[in-house]
MMTF fields as JSON, N, C-alpha, C and O atoms, coordinates in Angstrom:
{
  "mmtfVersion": "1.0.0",
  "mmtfProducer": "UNKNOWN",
  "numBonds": 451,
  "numAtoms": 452,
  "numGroups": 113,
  "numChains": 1,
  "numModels": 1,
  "chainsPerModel": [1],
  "groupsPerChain": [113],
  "chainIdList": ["A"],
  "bondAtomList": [4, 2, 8, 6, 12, 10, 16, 14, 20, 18, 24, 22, 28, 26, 32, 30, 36, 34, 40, 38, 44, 42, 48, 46, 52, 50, 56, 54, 60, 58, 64, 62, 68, 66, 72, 70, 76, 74, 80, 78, 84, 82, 88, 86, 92, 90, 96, 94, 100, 98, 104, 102, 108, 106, 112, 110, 116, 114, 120, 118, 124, 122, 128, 126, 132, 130, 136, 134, 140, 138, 144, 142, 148, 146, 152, 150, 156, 154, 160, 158, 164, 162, 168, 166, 172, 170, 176, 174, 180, 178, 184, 182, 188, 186, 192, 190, 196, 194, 200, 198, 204, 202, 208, 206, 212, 210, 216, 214, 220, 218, 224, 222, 228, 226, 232, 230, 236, 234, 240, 238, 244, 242, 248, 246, 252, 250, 256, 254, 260, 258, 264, 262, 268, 266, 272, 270, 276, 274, 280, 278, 284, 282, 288, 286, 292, 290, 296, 294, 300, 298, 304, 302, 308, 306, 312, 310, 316, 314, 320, 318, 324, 322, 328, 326, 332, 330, 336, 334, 340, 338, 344, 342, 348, 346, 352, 350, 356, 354, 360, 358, 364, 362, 368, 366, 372, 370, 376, 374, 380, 378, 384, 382, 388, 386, 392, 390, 396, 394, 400, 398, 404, 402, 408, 406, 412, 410, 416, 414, 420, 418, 424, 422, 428, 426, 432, 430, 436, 434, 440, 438, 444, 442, 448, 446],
  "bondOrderList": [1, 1, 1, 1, 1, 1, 1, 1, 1, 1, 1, 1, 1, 1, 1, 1, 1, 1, 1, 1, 1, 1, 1, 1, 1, 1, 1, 1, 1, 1, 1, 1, 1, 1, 1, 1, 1, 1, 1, 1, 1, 1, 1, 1, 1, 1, 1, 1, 1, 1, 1, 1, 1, 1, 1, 1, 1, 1, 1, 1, 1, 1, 1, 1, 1, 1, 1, 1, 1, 1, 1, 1, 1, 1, 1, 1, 1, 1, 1, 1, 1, 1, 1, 1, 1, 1, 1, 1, 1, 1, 1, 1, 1, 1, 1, 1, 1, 1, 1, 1, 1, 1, 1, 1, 1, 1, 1, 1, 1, 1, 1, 1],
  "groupList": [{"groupName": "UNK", "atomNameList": ["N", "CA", "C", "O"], "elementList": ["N", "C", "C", "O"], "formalChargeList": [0, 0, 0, 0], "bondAtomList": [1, 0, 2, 1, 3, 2], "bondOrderList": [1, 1, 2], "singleLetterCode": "X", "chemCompType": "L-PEPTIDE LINKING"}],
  "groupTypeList": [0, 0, 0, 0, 0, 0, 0, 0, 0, 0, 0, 0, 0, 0, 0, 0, 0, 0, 0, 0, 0, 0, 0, 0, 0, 0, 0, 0, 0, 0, 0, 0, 0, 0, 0, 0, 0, 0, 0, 0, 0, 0, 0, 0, 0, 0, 0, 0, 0, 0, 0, 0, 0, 0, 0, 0, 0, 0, 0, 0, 0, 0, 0, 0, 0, 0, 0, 0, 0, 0, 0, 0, 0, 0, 0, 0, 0, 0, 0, 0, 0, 0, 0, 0, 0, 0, 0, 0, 0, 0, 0, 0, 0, 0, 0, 0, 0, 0, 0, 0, 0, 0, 0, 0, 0, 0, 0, 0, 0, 0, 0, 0, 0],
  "groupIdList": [1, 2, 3, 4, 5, 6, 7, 8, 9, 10, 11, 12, 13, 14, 15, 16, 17, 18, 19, 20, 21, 22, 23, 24, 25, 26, 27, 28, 29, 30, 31, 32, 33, 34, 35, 36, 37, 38, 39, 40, 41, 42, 43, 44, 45, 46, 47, 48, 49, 50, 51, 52, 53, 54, 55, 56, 57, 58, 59, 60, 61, 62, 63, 64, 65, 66, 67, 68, 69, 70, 71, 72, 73, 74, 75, 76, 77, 78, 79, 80, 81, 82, 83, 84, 85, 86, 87, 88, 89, 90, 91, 92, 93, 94, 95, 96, 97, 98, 99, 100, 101, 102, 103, 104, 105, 106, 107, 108, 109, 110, 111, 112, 113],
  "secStructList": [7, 7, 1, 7, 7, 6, 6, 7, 7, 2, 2, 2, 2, 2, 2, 2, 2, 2, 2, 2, 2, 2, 2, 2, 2, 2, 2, 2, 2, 2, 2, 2, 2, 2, 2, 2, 2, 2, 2, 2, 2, 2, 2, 6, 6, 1, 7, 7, 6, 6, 2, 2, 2, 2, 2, 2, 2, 2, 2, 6, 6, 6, 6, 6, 2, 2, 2, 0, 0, 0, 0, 0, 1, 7, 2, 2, 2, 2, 2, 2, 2, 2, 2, 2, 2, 2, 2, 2, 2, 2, 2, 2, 2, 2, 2, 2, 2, 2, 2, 2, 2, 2, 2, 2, 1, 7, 7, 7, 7, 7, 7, 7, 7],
  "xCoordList": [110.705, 111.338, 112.257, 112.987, 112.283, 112.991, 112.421, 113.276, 111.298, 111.164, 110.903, 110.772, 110.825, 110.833, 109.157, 108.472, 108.787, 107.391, 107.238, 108.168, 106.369, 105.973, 106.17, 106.017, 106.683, 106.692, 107.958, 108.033, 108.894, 109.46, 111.096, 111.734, 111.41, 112.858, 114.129, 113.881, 115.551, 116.504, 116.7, 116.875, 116.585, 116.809, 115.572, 115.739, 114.072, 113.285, 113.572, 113.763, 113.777, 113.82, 115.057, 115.187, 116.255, 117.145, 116.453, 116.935, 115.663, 114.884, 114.135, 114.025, 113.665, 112.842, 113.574, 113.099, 114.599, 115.192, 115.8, 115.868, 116.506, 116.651, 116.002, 116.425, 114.475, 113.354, 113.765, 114.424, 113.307, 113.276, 114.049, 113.77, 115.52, 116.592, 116.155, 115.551, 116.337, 115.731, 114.845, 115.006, 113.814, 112.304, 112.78, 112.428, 114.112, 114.019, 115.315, 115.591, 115.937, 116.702, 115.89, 116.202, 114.738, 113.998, 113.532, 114.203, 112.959, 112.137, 112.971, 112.524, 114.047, 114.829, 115.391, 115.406, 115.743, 116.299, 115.167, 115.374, 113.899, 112.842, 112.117, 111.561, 112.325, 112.296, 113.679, 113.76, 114.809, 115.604, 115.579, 114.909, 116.095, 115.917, 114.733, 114.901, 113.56, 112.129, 112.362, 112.218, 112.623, 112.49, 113.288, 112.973, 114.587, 115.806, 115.198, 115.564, 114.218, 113.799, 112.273, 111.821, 112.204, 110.668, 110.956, 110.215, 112.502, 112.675, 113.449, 113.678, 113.818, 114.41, 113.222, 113.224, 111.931, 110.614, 110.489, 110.304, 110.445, 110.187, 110.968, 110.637, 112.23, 113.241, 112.766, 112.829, 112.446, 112.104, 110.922, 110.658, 109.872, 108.814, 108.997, 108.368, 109.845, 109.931, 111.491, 112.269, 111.786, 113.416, 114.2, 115.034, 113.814, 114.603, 115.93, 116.03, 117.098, 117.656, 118.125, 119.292, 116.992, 117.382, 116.948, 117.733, 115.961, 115.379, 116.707, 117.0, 117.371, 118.615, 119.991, 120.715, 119.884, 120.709, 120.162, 120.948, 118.745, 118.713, 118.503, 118.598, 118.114, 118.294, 119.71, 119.962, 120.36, 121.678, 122.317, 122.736, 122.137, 122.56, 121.995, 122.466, 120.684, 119.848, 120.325, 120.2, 120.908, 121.45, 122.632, 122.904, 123.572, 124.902, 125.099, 126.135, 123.994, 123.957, 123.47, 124.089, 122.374, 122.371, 122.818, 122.303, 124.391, 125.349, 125.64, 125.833, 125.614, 125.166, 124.31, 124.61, 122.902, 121.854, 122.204, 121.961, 122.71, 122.982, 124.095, 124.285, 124.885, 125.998, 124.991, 124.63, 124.571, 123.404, 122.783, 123.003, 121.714, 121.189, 121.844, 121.329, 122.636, 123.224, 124.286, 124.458, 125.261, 126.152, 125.894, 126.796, 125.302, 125.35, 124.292, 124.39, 123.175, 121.47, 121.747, 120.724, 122.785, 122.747, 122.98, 123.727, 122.199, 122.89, 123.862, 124.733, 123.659, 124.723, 125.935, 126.873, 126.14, 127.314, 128.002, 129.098, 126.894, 127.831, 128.498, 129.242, 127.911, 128.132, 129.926, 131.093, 129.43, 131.004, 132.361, 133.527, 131.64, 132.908, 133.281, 134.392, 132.132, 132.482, 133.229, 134.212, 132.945, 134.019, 135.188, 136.173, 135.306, 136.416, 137.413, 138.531, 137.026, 137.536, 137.975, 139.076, 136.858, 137.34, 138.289, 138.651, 138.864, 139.653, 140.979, 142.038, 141.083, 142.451, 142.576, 143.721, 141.796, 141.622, 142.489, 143.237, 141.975, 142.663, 144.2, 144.972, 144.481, 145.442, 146.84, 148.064, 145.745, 146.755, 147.154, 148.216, 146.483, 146.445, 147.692, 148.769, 147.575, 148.339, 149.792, 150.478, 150.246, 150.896, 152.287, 153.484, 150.792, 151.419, 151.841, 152.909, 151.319, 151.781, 153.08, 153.917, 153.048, 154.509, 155.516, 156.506, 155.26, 156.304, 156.801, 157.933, 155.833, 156.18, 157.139, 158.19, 156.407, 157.552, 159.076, 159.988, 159.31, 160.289, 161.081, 162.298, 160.847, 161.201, 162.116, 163.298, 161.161, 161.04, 162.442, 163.135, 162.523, 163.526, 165.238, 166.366, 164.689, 165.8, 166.391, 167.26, 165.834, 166.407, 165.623, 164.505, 166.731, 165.973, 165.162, 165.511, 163.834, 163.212, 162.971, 163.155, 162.493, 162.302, 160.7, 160.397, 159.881, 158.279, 157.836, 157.9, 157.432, 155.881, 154.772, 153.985, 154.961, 152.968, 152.343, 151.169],
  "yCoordList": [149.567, 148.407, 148.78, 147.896, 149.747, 150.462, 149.808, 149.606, 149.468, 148.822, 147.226, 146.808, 146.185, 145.482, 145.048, 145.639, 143.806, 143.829, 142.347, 141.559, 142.321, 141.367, 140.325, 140.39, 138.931, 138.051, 137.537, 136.327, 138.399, 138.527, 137.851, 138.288, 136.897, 136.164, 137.691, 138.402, 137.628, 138.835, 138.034, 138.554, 136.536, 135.643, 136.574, 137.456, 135.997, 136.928, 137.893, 137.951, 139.329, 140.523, 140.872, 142.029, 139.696, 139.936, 139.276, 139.705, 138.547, 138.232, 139.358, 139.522, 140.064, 141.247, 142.285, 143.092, 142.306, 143.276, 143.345, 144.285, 141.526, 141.139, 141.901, 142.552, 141.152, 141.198, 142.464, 142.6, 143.851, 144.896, 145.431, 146.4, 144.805, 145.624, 145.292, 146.097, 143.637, 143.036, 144.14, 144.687, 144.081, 145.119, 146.127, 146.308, 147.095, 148.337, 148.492, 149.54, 147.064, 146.928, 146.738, 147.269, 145.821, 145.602, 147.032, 147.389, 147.811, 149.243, 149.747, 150.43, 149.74, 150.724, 149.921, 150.523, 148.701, 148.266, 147.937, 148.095, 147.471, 147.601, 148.674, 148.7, 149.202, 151.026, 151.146, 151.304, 151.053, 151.116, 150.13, 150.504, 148.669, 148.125, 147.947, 147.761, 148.155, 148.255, 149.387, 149.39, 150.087, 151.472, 151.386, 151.857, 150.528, 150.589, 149.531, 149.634, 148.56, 147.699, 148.405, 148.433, 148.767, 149.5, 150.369, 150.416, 151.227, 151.898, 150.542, 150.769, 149.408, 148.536, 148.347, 148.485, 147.855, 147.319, 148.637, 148.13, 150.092, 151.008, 151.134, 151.696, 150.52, 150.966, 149.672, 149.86, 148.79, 147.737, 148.053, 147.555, 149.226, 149.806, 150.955, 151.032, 151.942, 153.03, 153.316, 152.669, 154.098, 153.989, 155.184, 155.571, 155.84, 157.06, 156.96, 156.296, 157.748, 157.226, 157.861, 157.843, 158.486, 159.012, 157.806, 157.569, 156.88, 155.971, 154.919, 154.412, 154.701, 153.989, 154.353, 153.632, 155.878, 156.187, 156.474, 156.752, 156.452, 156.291, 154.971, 154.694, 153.915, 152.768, 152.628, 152.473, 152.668, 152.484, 152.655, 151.924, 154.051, 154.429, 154.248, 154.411, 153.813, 153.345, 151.53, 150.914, 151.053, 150.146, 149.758, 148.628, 150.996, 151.484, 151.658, 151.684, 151.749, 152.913, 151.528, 151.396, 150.61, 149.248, 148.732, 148.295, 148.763, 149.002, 149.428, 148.964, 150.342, 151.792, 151.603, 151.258, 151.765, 151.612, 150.251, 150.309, 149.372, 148.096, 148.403, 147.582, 149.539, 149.569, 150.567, 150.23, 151.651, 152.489, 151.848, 152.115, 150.679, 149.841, 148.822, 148.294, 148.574, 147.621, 148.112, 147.798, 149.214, 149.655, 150.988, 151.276, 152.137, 153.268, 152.992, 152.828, 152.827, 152.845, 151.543, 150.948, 151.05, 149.558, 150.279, 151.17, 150.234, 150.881, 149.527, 149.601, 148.82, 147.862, 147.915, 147.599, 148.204, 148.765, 149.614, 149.558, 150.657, 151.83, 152.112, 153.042, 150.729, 150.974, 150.112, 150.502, 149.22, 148.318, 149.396, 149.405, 150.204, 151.362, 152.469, 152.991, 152.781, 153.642, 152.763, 153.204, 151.978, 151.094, 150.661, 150.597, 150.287, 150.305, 151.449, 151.305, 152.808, 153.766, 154.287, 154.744, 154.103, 154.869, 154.103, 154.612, 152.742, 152.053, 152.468, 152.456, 152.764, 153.084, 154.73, 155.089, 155.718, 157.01, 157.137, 158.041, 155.726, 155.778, 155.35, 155.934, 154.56, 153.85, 154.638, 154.557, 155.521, 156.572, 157.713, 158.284, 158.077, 159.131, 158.556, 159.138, 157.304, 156.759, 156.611, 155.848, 156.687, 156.46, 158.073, 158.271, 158.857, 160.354, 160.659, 161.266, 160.406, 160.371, 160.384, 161.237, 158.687, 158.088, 158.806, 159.118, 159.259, 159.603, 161.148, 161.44, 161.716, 163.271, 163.196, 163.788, 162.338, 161.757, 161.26, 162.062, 160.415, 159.988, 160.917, 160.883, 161.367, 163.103, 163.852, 164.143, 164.16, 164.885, 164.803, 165.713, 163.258, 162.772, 162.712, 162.294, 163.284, 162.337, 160.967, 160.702, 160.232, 159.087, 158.213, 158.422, 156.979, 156.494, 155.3, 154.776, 155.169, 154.116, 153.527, 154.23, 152.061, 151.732, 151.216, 150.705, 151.475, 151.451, 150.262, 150.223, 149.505, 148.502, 149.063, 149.336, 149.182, 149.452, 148.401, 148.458],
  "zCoordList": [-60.532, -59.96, -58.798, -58.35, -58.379, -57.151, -55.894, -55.031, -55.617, -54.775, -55.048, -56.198, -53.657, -54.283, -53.778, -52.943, -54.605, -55.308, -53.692, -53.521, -53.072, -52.005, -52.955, -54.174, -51.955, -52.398, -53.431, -53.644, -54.033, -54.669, -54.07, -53.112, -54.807, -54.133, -55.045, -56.019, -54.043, -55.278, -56.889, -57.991, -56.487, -58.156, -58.923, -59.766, -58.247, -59.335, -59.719, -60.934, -58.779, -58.996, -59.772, -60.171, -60.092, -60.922, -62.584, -63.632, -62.594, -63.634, -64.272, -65.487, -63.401, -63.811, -64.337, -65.136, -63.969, -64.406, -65.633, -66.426, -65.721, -66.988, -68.64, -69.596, -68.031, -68.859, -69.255, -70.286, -68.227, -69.045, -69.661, -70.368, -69.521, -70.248, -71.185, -71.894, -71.628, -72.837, -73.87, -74.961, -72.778, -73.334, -74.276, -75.442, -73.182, -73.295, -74.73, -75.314, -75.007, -76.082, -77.516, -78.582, -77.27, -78.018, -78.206, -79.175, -77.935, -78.283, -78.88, -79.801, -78.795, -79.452, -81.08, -82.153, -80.915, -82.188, -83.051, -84.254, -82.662, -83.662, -84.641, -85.74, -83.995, -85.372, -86.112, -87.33, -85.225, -86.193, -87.037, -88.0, -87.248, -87.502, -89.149, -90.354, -88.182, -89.442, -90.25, -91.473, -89.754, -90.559, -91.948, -93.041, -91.52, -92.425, -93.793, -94.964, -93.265, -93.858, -95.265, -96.41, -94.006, -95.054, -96.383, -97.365, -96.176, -97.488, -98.239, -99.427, -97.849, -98.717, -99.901, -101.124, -98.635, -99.818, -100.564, -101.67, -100.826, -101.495, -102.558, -103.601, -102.291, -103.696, -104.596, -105.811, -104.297, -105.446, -106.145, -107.239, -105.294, -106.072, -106.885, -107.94, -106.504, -107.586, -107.586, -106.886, -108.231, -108.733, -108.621, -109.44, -107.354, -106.743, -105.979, -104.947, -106.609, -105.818, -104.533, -104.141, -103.844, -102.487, -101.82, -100.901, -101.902, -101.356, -101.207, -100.124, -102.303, -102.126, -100.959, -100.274, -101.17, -99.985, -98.719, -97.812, -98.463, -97.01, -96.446, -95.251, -97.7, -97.352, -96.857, -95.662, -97.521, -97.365, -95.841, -94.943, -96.099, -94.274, -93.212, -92.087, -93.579, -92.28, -91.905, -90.846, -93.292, -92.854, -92.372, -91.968, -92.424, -92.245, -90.672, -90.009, -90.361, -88.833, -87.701, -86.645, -88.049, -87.101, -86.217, -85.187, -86.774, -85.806, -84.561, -83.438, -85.058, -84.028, -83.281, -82.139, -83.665, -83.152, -81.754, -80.549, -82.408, -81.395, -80.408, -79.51, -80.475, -79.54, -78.762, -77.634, -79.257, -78.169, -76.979, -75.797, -77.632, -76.718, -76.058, -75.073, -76.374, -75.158, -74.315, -73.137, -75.272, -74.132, -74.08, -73.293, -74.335, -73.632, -73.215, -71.999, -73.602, -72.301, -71.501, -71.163, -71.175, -69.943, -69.422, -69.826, -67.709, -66.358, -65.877, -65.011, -66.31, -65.946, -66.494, -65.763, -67.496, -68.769, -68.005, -67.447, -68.11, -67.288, -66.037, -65.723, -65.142, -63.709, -64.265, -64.28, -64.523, -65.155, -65.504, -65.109, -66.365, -66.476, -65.553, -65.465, -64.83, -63.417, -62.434, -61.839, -62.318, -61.312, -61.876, -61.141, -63.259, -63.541, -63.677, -63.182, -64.444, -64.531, -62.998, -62.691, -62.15, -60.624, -59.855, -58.794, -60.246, -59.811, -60.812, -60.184, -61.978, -62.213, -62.027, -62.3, -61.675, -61.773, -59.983, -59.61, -59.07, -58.129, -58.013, -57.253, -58.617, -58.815, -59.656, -59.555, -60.623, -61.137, -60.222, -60.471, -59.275, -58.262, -57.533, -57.662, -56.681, -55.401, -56.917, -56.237, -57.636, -58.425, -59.013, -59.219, -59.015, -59.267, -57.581, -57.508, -56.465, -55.224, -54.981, -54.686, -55.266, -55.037, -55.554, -54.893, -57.306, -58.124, -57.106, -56.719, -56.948, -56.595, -54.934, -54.689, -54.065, -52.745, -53.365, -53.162, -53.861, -54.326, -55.394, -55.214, -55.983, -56.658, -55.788, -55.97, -54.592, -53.498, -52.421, -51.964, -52.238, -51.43, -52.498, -52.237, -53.563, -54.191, -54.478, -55.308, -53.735, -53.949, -55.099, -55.57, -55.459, -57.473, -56.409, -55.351, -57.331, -56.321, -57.528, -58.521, -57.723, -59.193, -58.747, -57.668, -59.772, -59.699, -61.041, -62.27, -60.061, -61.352, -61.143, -60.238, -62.472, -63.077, -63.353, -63.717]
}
């Protein structure tokens, strides 16, 4: 999707892109998800109880699984926190600046954060 496809308005090509996050959320939470499910149907058939504890934690972990796909594999997620982080990473910089000038001069300056 790096380029864009003839014919294509940026509304579509923001549709498309949609889709595949969608897609690429779906691929990932459907195994987890099933998987956690499939040892559920096994423990009602035989009476082990390892089957109970990986049920268990596979249903424990979902969670997880759902914060993976939406916020660490979003390139959109992540761009959100690079711009945010590089805006206070600057802000803390022009900040340690000030403090070390004003240090410097001696004189009391009073600072909002």
């Amino acid at each position: 999707m790096k380029s864009k496809l003839p014919n294509q308005t940026e509304d579509e090509m923001q549709a498309l892109k949609r889709m595949r996050n969608v897609f690429q959320g779906l691929l990932l939470l459907a195994p987890a998800v099933g998987i956690s499910w499939i040892f559920g149907v096994i423990i009602i058939f035989c009476d082990w109880k390892i089957m109970e504890y990986i049920y268990v934690i596979l249903n424990s972990m979902q969670g997880f699984f759902v914060w993976l796909s939406q916020c660490v594999f979003s390139n959109e997620v992540r761009q959100a926190f690079k711009k945010k982080f590089a805006s206070r990473i600057t802000q803390e910089s022009n900040t340690t600046t000030v403090r070390s000038v004003t240090h410097n001069t001696g004189r009391i300056v009073v600072e909002d954060m």
